[in-house]
C-alpha positions in Angstrom: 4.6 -111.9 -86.4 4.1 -114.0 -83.4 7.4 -116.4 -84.7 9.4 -113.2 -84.2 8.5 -111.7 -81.5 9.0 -115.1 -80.1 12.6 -114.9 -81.2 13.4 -111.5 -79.9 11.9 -112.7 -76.8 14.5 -115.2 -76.0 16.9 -113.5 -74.8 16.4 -109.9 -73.5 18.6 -107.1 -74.7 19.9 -109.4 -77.4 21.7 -105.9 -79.1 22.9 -104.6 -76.0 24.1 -108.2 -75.0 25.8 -109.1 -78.4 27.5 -105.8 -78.3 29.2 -106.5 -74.8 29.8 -109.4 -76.4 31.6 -108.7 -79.5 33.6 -105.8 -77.5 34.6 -108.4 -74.9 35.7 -111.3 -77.8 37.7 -108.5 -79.5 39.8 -107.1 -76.4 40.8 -110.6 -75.3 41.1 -112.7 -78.8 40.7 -110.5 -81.9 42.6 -107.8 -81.4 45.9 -110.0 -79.4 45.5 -112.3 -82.6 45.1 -109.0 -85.6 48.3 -107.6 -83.7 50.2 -111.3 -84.4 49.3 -110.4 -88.1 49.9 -106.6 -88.1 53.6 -106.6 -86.7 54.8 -109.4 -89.0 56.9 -106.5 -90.4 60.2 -108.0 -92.5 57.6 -111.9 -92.9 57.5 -112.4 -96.2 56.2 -115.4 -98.0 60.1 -116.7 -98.9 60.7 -115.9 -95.3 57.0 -117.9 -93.9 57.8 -120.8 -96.4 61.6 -121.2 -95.2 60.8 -121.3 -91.4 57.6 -123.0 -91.9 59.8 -126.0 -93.8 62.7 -125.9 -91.4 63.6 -129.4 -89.6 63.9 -127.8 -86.2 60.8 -125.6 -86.8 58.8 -129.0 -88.0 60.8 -131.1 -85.2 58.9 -128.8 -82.4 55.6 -129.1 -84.2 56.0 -132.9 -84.0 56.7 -132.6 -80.0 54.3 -130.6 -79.3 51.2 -132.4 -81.3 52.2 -135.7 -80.5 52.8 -135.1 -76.5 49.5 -132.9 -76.6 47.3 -135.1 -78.0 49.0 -138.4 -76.0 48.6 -136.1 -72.8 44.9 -135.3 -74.1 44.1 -139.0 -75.0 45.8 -140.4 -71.5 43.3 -137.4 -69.2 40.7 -138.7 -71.3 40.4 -141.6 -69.7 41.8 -140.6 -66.0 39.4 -137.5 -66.0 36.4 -140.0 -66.6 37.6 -142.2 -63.9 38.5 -139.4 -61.5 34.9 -137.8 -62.1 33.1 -141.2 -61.8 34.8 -141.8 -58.2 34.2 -138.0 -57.3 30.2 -138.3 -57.8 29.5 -142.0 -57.6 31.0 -143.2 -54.1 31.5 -141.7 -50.8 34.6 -141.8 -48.9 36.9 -139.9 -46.2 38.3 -137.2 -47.5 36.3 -136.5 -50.5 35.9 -132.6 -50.5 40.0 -132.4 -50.1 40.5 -135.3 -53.2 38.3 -132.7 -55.0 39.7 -129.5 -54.1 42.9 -130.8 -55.4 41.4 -131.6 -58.5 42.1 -128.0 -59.4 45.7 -127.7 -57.7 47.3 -127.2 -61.7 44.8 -124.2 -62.1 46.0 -122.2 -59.0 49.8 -123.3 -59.2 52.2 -121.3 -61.1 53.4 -123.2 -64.5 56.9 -122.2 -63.1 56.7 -123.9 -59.7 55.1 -127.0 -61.2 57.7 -127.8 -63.9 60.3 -127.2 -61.1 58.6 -129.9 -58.7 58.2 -132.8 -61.9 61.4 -132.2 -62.9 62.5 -132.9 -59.6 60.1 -136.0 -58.9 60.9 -137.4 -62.6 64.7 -136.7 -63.0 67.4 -139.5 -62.7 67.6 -138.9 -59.3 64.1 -137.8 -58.2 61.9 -140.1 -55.8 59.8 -141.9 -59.5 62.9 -141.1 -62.0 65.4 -143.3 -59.6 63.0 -146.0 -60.0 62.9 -146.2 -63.9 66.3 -145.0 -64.7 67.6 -148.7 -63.9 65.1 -150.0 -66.3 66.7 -147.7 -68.8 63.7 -145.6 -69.1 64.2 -141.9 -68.7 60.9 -139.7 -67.5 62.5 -136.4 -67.7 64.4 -134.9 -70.1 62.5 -136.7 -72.8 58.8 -136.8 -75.2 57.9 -138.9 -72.0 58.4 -136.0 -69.4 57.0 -133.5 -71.7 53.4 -135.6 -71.8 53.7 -136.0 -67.5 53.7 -132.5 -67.6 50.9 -131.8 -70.0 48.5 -134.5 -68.8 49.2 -132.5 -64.7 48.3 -129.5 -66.5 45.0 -130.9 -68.8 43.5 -133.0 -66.1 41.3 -130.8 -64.4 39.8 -129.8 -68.2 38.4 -133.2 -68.1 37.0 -134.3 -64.5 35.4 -130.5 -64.2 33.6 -130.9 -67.7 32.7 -135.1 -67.3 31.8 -134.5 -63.4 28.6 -132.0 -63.8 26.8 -134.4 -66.6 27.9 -137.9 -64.4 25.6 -135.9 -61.6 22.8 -135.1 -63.8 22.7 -138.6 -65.3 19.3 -140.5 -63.8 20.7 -143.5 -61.8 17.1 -145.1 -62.4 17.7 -145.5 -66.1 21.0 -147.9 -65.4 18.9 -149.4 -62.8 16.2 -150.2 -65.5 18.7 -151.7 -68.0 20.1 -153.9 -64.7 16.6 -155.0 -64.0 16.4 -156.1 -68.0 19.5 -158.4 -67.4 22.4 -156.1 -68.8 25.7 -156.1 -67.4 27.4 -153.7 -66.1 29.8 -153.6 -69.0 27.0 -153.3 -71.2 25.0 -150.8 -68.9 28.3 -148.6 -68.7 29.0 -148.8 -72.6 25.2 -148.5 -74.1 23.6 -145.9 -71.7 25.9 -144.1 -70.0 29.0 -144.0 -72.2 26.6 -142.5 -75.0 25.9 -139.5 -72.8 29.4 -139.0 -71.6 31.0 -139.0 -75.2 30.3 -135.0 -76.2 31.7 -133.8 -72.7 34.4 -136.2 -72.7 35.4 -134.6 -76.7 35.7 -131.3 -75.0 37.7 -132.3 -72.1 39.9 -133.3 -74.2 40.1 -130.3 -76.4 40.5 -128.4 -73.8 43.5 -130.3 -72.7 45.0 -130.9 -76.1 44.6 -127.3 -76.8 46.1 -126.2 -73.2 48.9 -128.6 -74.3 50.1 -127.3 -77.4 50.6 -123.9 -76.2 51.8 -124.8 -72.7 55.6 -123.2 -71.6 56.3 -123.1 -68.5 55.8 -126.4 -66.7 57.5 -127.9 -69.8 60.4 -125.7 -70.5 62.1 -127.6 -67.3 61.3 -131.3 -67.7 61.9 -131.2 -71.6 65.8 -130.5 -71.5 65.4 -128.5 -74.6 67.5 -130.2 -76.9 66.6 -129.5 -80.7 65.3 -132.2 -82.9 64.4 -134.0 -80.1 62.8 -132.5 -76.8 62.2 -128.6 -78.1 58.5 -127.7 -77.8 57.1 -125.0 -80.4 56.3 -122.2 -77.8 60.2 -122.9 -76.8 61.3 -122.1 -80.5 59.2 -119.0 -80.6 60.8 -117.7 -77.4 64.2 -118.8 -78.6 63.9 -116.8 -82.1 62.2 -113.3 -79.8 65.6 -113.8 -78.2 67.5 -113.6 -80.5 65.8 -110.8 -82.3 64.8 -113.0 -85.2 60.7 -111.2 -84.9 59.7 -112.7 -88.3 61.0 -115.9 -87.9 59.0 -115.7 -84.2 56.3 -114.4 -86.3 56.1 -117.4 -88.8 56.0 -120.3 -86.1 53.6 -118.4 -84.1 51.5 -118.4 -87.5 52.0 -121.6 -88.5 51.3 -122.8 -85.0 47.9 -121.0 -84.6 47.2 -122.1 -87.9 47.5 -125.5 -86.9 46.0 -125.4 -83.8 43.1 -123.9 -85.4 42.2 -126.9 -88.1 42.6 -129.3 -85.5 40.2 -127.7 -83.0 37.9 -126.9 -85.8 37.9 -130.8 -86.6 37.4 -131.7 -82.6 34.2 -129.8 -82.3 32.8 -131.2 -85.6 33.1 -134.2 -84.1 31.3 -133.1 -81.2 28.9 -131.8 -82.7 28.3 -134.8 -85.0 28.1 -136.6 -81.8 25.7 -134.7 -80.0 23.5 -135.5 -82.8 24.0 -138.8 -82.6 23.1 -139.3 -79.1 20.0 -137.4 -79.7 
């Protein structure tokens, strides 16, 4: 008697709660995602199976994972670095280094694929430099993950900077005092408690990055087989009134996405364990 009363205890209003809860999970994401399903009208499996195996269909998957999870791998490591300056040192100009932290949450997708293509192109102010070099930054897989990883960084540094802050400093200080480097200090106490928020920065990103349109379409160029994102494709067939073939990448893409953020929190959850 007491265990459950305990339980119902934890959390006050737990029906009424759970309702507003449910309601709220099926406005935004089950009912969007049931209507995907529902007005598949003319989808059938010939037709999922012959757009799910088309090159160009499979050729936009590729761009899209591959820049995604590059874009997500390359914040990974920026984000932590970012957060470790934002909490660890003090310097002029600190509040306004943050605040621009979240610049890509406020600015339109729209405006910010605009302004890389213009810094990265052949003849923008970074592009000029490379194009000599016979590198090309826009237009290209390599413009595509600059775009993502403007878009994914603030996913990492906001979810790595609150646990950096909580971390006790006297517990590094206690492994300097034992004669550990700072290497090893870094890599057996602190890395440890950085690795589950660090897993969902970068889900956060990598998931933000597969679906992301609008700072992309610009930069990519668009060219099938090559540069052509998935959300690109989808738009593409919507225009040309081809709903089921729109229908069947949207799927398979959700599908995909799905398994693969199913996989990243295992991991984090095996992790959490671990650094229990």
């Amino acid at each position: 008697m007491q265990t459950g009363a305990t339980k119902r205890g934890v959390l006050p209003g737990f029906g009424l709660t759970m309702g507003y809860s449910v309601l709220y999970l099926s406005l935004v994401v089950l009912i969007p995602l049931s209507a995907l399903l529902l007005n598949s009208t003319g989808l059938t499996w010939g037709k999922f199976w012959e757009v799910a195996t088309d090159p160009r269909v499979l050729a936009s998957y590729k761009v899209s994972l591959l820049t995604a999870a590059a874009a997500g791998l390359i914040d990974t490591v920026l984000g932590l670095l970012l957060a470790w300056v934002l909490v660890r040192y003090d310097f002029p100009g600190k509040k306004i280094f943050d605040a621009m932290i979240d610049l890509p949450f406020a600015l339109p997708t729209a405006v910010a694929g605009v302004s890389l293509t213009a810094i990265y192109s052949q003849n923008g102010w970074i592009g000029s430099l490379f194009e000599p070099l016979g590198i090309r930054l826009a237009f290209s897989p390599i413009g595509i993950t600059l775009a993502l990883m403007f878009i994914g960084i603030p996913f990492v540094v906001r979810t790595v900077q609150p646990v950096l802050q909580d971390l006790d400093a006297e517990v590094e200080e206690a492994a300097a005092t034992l004669g550990a480097s700072r290497l090893r200090t870094f890599r057996s106490v602190v890395l440890p408690e950085l690795l589950p928020p660090l897993l969902t920065g970068f889900a956060l990103a990598f998931s933000r990055g597969i679906g992301e349109y609008g700072s992309v379409v610009f930069i990519s160029g668009n060219m099938p087989m090559k540069t052509e994102i998935a959300p690109l494709l989808i738009m593409s067939k919507l225009e040309q009134f081809d709903y089921a073939g729109a229908t069947a990448v949207a799927l398979l893409l959700l599908l995909i996405s799905f398994v693969l953020m199913l996989l990243i929190n295992t991991l984090q959850r095996r992790v959490r364990k671990t650094v229990r």
